[in-house]
Every structure is written in structure tokens, then in C-alpha cells.
C-alpha positions in Angstrom: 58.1 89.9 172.9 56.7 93.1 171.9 55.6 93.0 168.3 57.2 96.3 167.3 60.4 95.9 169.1 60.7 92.3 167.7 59.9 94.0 164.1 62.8 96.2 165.1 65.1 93.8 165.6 64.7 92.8 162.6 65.5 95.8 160.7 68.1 96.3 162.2 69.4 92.3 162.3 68.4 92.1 158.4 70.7 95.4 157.9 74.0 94.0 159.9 73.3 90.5 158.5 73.1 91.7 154.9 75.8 94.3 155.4 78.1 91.4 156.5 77.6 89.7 153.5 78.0 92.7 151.4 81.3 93.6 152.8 82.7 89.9 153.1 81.9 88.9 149.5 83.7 92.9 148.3 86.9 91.8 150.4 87.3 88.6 149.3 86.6 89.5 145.2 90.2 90.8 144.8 91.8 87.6 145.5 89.4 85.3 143.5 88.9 87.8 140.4 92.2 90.4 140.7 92.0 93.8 139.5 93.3 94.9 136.6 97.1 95.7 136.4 97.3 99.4 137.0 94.2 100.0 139.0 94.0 101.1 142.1 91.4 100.3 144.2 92.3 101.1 147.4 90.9 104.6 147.4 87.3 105.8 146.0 89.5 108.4 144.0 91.7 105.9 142.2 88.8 103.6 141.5 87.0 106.5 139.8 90.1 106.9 137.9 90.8 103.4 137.0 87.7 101.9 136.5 87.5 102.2 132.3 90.3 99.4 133.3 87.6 96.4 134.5 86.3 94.1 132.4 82.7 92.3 132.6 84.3 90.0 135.2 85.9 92.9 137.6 81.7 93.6 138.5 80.9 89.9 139.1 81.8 90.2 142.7 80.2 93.6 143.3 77.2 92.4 142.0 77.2 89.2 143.9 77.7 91.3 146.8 74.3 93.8 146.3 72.5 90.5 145.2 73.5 88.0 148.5 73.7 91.1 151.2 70.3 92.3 150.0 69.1 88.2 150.0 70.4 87.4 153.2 69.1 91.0 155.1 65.5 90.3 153.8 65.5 86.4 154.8 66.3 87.3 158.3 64.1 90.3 158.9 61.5 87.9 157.4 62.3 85.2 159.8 62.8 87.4 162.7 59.6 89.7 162.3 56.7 89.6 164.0 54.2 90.5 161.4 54.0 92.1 157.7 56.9 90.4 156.8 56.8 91.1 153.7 57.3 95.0 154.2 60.0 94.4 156.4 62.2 92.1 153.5 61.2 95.1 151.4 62.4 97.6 153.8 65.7 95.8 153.9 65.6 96.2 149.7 64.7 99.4 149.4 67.9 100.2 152.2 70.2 98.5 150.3 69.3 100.2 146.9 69.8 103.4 148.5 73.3 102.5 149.3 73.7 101.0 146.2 72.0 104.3 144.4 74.8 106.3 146.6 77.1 103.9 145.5 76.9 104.5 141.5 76.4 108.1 142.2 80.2 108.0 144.0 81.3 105.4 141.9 80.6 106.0 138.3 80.2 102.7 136.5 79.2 100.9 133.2 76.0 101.5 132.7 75.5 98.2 131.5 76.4 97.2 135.5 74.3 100.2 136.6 71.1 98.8 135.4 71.4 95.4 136.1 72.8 96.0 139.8 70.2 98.4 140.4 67.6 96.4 138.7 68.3 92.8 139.8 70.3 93.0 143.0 68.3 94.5 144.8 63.9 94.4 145.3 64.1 91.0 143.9 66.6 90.0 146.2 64.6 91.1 148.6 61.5 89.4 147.6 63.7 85.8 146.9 64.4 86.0 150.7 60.7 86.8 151.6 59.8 83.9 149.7 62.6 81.8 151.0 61.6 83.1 154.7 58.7 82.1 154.3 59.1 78.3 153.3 57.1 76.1 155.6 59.1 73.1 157.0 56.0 69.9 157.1 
């Protein structure tokens, strides 16, 4: 295959993958860790309202979510691509802290969570799944 379609695929592949995982681990945090009585998190509005409600625990999911989406993205665009792979786990990091950048910008949160979500979840995610990509089997 074509080295730069194949390193296309990967994008792309690394994106949905890791976008997947994002959105699976968001929808499944409210029955594991419920939110707080009185908030309402079915909108973007009345999260922005209620968020002064959620505790330390109420951000475990989301930043599980940042963390494993941006891991799992940058392990198979590793995997999958043809060469550099390092840029292209990177690429997948530096994707998902935009969205996650967007994120705090729509979502105001602690900025306790801020730093470390934008700080840990992200580039070194995407590095941990280079690294892990690139594990030879003997």
C-alpha cells in the first residue's frame, strides 16, 4: 500500500479509535460515579451551571476518558503507519488536546482538573501508545 495513504489511514483510524473510547468511557461514567443531586448534565448549559456541584471523583471519568481515547488513537496510528510513527501518535495527541483545549474553554472547570487533564491526558498518552506500539513481539 501506498505509504502516505496507509499513513492516512492511520490518522484518521487513530482519531475514530480514540474518539470511541473517549465517548464510551463519558457514557458509561454516570452510572458507575452518578452526578451530583441537582446537576444537570444533559445540556452544556446546565453543566456550566452545575458544575461548582462535582466533587474530585465527578472528573475521574472525564479524565479517564482524555487519558485512554488519546492512548488508544496513538497506539493504532502507530501500529497502522507506514513510517515516522512517532509523529503520527503525536498527531493523534496534539488532536485530542485541541478538543480537550475547546473542551475547558466551553466547559469551565477546576483548574485543579484543567492542568492535570491538559497536562497528563494528553502528549503523554500519546507517547505511552507510541511506546506501547512499538513493543517488539521475539
Amino acid at each position: 500500500m501506498n505509504p502516505i495513504i496507509k499513513n492516512i489511514i492511520a490518522v484518521i483510524a487513530g482519531f475514530i479509535l480514540g474518539s470511541i473510547i473517549n465517548m464510551s468511557l463519558i457514557t458509561v461514567s454516570g452510572s458507575i460515579i452518578p452526578a451530583p443531586n441537582g446537576a444537570d448534565v444533559t445540556t452544556l448549559e446546565g453543566l456550566t451551571a452545575t458544575i461548582h456541584l462535582f466533587e474530585p471523583k465527578h472528573f475521574l471519568f472525564p479524565f479517564l476518558a482524555h487519558a485512554l481515547g488519546t492512548l488508544g488513537g496513538a497506539f493504532v496510528a502507530a501500529k497502522i503507519a507506514a513510517n515516522h510513527k512517532l509523529k503520527f501518535a503525536m498527531s493523534i495527541g496534539f488532536l485530542f488536546l485541541a478538543g480537550g483545549i475547546a473542551n475547558i474553554m466551553m466547559l469551565p472547570s477546576p483548574f485543579w482538573f484543567t492542568l492535570v487533564d491538559l497536562v497528563g491526558a494528553y502528549l503523554p498518552m500519546a507517547f505511552v501508545g507510541f511506546r506501547l506500539a512499538s513493543i517488539k513481539k521475539h
